[in-house]
N, C-alpha and C positions, 0 to 999 in steps of 0.2 A: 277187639274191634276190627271192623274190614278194615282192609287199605282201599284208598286211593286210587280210581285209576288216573295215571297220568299218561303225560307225551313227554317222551323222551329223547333229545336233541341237541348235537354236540354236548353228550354228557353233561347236559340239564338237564332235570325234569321237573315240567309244569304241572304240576295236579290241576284235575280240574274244579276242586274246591275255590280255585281264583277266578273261575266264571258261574259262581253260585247264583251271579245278580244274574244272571241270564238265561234265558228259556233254553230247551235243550236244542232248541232247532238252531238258535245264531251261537252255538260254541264253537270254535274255531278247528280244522281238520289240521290235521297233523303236517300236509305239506303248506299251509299257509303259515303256523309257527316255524315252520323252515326257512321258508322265503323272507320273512320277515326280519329270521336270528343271520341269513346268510346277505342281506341287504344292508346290515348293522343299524336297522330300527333302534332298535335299544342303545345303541351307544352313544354316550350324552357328551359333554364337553367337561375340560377340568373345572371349569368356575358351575356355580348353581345357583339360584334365585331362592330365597325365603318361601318364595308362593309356591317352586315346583317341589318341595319338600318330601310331599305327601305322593307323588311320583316316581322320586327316585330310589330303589334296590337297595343297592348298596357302592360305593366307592373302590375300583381297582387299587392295586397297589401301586401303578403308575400314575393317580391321580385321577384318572378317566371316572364320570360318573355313571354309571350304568343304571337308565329307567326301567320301570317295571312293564313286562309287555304283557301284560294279564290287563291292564287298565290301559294300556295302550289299545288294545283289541275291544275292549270296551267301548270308548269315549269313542271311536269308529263306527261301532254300532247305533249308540245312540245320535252322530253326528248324522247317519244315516236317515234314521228314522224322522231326525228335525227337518232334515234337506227333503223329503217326501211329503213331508205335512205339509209344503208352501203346494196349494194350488199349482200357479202358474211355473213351472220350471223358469223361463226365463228372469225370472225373479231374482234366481240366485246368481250370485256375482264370485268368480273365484280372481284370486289375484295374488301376484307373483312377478315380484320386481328382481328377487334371484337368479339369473339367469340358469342354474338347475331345474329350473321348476316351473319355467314358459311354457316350455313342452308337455310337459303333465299338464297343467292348467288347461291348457289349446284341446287336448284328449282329451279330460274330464267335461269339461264343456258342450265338445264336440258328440258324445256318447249320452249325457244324462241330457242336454238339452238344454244348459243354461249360457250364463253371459260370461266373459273372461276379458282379461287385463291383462295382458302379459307386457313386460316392461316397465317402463318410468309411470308412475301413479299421477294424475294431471291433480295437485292441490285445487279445490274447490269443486269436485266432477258428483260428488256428493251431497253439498250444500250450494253452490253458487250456479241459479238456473238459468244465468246467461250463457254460460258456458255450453259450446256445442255437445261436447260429451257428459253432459249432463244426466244423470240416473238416478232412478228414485229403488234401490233392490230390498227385497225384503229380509234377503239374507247375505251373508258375506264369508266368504272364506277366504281367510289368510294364510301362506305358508311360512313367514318370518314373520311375526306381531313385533319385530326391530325393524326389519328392513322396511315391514310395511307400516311403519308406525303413523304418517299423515293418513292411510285409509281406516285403520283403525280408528283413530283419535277424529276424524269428522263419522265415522261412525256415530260417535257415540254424542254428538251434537245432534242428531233426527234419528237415536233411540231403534238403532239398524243391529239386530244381533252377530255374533262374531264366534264361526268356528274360527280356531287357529292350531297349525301346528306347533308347540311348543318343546323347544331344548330343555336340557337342563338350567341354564342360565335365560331363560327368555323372561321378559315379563308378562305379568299379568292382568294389566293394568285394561279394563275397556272389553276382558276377551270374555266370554259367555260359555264356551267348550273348549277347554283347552285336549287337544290329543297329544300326549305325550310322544316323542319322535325326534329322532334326526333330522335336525332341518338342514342340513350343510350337506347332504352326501346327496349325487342325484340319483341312485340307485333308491335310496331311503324314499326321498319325494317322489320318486314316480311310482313306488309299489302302494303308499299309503293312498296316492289319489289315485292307483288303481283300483284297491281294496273298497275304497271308498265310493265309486261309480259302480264297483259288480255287487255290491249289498243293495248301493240305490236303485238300481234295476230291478234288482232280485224282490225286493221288495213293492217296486211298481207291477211284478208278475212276466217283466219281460222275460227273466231271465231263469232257468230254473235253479234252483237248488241242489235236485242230482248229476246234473253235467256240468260239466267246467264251460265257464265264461269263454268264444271263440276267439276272443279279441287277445291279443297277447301281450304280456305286462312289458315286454322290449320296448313297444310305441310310445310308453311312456316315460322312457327313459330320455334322458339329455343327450345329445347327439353334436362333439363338436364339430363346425366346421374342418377345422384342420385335419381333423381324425380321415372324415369324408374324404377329402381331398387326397391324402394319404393313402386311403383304401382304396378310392377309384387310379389312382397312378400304377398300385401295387398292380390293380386288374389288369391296368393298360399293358405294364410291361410285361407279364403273364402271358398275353394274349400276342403280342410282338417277336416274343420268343418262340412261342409256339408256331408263330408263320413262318419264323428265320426255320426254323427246326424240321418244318413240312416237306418231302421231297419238289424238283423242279421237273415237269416234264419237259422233255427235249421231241418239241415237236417238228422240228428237223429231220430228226431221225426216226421218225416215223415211217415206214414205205407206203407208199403209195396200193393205193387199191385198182384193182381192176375196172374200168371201166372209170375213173374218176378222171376228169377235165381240166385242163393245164389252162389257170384263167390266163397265167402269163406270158403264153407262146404268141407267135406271131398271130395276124388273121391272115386267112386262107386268099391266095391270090383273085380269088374271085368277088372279092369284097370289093377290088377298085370298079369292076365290068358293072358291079351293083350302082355306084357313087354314080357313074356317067353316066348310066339309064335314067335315074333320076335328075340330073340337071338336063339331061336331053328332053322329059318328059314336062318338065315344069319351062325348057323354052318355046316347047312348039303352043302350049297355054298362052304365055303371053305373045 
């Protein structure tokens, strides 16, 4: 029998018999299975959920559960093709009370065209229409179905579908697509909902297929404060040494040019015969 062709990646190798369900055109390129193994997508947590079963590989010997990213790359695809199907973009609502995963959220938004939540989820913004932030979306995407368990759960009192990223331990309770993923790491979160905006592009036509997406997947990475402020200190004092370190010229010791004007010598005795023509001129006036 032939073999297989696969990708082969930190001495793994994916066959592409794990993307059978998929037409040849959305199979995944060799450096997106990179990005994804070198993001630790795949790496799940030591507890697991009954529902995420049929996701998870197999179990390290340290406990760590490791998902399958063949179906990971899948549930992506097709999370794509549901987030296209809504008409109106603004329809769809992404949401991210993690604080890894604001900044993804704010970008994925910002780039396909929809609405976003970053931070504290307001209870009732879903169902209670007094409320100023009040939304009616046709779709919903979650990055923790734990952390965001109230938008889920009024989700599914007005019948609102539910991508979610799911861990190994997440539940599954309310979720409609689950994508199997790292939801704790923000390298993980921000490459999934980059992955996730350049397929929905791609597939609006914005975006092609044989060039790489211009937008770069760093923007969607978590960015601390601290770090910032660390970074820009580093610059500062970089930038202070390099003046301490610049020579000084000694304009002192400059000589003088020929023909150049000493503003700070005396004025010429003929300056005072000037003063008294003028007060003599302006007395004989009055």
């Amino acid at each position: 029998p032939e073999s297989t062709p696969g990708i082969t990646t930190h001495n793994t190798t994916i066959t592409m018999s794990a993307f059978a369900s998929l037409p040849q055109v959305l199979h995944p390129k060799e450096e997106d299975i990179q990005m994804m193994l070198s993001a630790g997508v795949h790496t799940g947590t030591r507890n697991s959920d009954s529902s995420m079963e049929e996701y998870i590989w197999r179990r390290r010997k340290d406990g760590l559960h490791i998902l399958n990213i063949g179906k990971t790359w899948e549930k992506i695809m097709l999370a794509a093709r549901v987030i296209v199907a809504i008409e109106n973009p603004e329809d769809v609502v992404a949401i991210s009370a993690r604080p890894w995963g604001m900044r993804a959220v704010l970008k994925f938004a910002h780039y396909t065209g929809a609405q976003s939540i970053a931070g504290r989820f307001t209870p009732g913004t879903f169902t209670n229409q007094i409320t100023k932030q009040f939304r009616e979306p046709r779709l919903l995407i979650v990055t923790d179905p734990r952390t965001d368990s109230q938008a889920v759960r009024e989700s599914s009192y007005v019948n609102i579908p539910v991508i979610a990223f799911c861990d190994s331990d997440s539940p599954l309770q309310f979720v409609d697509i689950a994508i199997p993923a790292n939801n704790k790491g923000k390298h993980s979160i921000g490459l999934i909902y980059w992955l996730l905006a350049r397929e929905v592009l791609r597939l609006r036509g914005s975006v092609s297929r044989t060039s790489d997406w211009d937008v770069p997947v760093d923007l969607f990475f978590h960015r601390d404060i601290e770090e910032l402020k660390k970074t820009e200190e580093e610059a500062a004092a970089k930038v202070d040494e390099a003046a301490v370190a610049a020579p000084v010229e000694d304009y002192a010791a400059v000589p003088e040019a020929e023909g150049a004007v000493d503003y700070g010598a005396a004025a010429p005795a003929g300056g005072a015969e000037w003063d008294a023509a003028a007060a003599d001129a302006s007395a004989a006036e009055w």
